[in-house]
N, C-alpha and C positions, 0 to 999 in steps of 0.2 A: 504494500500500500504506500502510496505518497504524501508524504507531510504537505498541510497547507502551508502555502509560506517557505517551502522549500526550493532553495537553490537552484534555477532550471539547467545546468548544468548534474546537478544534482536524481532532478527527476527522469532528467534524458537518457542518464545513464539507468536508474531504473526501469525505466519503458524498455530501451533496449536490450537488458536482462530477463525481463519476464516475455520478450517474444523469442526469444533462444530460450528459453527454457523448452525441454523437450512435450510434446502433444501427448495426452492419455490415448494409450491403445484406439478406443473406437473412433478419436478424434482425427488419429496421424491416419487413420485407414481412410477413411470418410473424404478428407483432403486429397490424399492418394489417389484413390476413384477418381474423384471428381475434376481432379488435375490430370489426368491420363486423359479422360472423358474429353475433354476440354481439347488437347493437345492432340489425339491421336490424328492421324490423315485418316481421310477414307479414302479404304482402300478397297472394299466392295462396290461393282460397277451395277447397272440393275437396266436389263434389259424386255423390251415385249415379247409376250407370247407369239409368234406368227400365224398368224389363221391359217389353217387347212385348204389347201384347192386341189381341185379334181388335177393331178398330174396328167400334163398330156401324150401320147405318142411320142416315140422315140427312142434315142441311145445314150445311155447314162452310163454314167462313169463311175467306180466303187472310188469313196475317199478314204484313204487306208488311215488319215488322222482318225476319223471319226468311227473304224471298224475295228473289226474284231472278231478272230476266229480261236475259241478254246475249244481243248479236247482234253478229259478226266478219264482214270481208271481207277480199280478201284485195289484199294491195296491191303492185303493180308483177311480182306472181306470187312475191313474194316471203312476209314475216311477214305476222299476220291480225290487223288490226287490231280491235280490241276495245270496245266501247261497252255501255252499257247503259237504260236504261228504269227511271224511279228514283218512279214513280207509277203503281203496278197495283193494281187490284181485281179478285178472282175466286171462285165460289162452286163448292162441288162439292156437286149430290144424290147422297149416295154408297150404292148399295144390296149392302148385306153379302149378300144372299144371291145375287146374280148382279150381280158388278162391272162386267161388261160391257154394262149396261143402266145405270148411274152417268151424271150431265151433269156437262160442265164448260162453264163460262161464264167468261171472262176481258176485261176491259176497261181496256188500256191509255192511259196520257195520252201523246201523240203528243208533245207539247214535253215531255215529261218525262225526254229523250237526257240522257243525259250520258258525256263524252267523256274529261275528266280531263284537256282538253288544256294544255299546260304553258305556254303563252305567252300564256294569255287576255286579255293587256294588248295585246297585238297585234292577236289576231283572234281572235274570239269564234263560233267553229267549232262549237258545241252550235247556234247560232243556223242557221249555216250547214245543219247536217244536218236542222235543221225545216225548211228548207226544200225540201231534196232530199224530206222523208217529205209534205210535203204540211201537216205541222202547223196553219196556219193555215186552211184552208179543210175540212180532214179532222181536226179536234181528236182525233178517236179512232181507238186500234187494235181491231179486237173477236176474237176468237175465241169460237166456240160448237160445240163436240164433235156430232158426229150417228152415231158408232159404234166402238166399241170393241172391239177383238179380244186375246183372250188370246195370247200364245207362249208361257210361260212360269208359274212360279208368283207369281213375283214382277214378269212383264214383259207387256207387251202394247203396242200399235198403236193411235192416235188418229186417228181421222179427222173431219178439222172444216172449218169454214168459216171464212178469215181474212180480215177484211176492213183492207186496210191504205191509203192515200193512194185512199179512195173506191174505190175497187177491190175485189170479191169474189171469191177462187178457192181450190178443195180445195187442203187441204193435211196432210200425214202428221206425226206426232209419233211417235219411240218416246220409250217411258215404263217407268220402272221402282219400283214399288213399293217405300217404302224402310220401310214399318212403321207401325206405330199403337203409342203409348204413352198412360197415364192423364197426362197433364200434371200435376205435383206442385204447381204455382203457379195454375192454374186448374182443376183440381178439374174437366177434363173431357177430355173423348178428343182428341187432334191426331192427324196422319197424315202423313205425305210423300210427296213424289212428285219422280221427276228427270225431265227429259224432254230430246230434242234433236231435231232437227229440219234441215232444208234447205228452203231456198225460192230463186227466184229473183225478183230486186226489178223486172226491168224486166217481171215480168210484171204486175205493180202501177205500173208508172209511172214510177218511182223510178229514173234511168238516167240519173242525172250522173256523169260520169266514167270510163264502161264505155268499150273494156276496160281500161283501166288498173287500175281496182278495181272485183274481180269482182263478175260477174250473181250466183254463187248465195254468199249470205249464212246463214251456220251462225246457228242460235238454243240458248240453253241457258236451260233452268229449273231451277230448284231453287225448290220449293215446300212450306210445311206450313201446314198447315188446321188451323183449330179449328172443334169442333163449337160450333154455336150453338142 
């Protein structure tokens, strides 16, 4: 407290005492907050939704930023171990007035696994799984669509040809429509697609370590096309 009558020299140097004096807990926290609060940049950007439009006729282009090909097995009957395929290219002629007459064409890079595995200072297991796929001698994975079936309005049934470790056999995709928008950054129409699928690998060749780690391998896509 300050004496009346006191010194101002005196009192100044009191004032400036008692504001260094340190804050009680919920007071320095409270200031803290609200000083961050205050200070921080935004750094969150916040953009629109795109409205939906009927995608038109034509040839679209896969964006490998925005895609995505994973393939799980499953291990010791246990968790499903998870990988993915991190260099695809694929086209779709997509025909608006009868989608089910649409091609898809997909061409995978076979060494292009990637595992994510944690000890790669050890053992360099991406390596290992090119060679289970055949990589070096079958550089590529292909898929090419030969018919399409509707179920739904937004869903339907792929039937293709996949050719995986030199190996060609039918194989089923469901697919599900996920929309067409005007793309506001390229000023043209994109589209999505999800898809998943079952195969089994030793029907390709691919039969290291069965059964420990299962024959039938789950596939997931997630895809969007730009028109070109």
């Amino acid at each position: 407290m300050i004496r009346a009558g006191a010194h101002p020299d005196v009192a100044a140097a009191t004032v400036l005492e008692i504001a260094m004096r340190p804050l009680p807990f919920p007071a320095a926290v409270a200031l803290s907050v609200a000083t961050s609060v205050v200070a921080a940049p935004t750094l969150a950007q916040t953009m629109p939704l795109p409205a939906k439009i009927a995608a038109p006729s034509g040839h679209y282009v896969l964006d490998p930023a925005l895609s995505s090909v994973l393939w799980r097995v499953q291990h010791f009957g246990l968790e499903r171990f998870t990988a993915k395929f991190a260099r695809v290219a694929s086209t779709v002629d997509y025909d608006a007035g009868d989608p089910t007459r649409s091609k898809l064409d997909v061409t995978i890079d076979a060494a292009s696994v990637r595992t994510d595995f944690p000890f790669a200072d050890k053992k360099d297991f991406d390596a290992e799984i090119r060679g289970f796929l055949g990589a070096a001698a079958n550089p590529k994975i292909h898929f090419v669509s030969r018919e399409i079936t509707r179920t739904g309005p937004n869903s339907g049934v792929i039937l293709g040809d996949l050719t995986l470790n030199g190996v060609t056999k039918p194989i089923t995709l469901k697919a599900v429509w996920d929309g067409a928008i005007l793309n506001p950054k390229l000023k043209a129409p994109v589209f999505g697609i999800s898809a998943t699928g079952t195969i089994k690998r030793s029907d390709f060749g691919v039969t290291a370590y069965l059964p420990a780690v299962s024959d039938d391998t789950e596939l997931r896509i997630e895809a969007e096309y730009d028109k070109n």
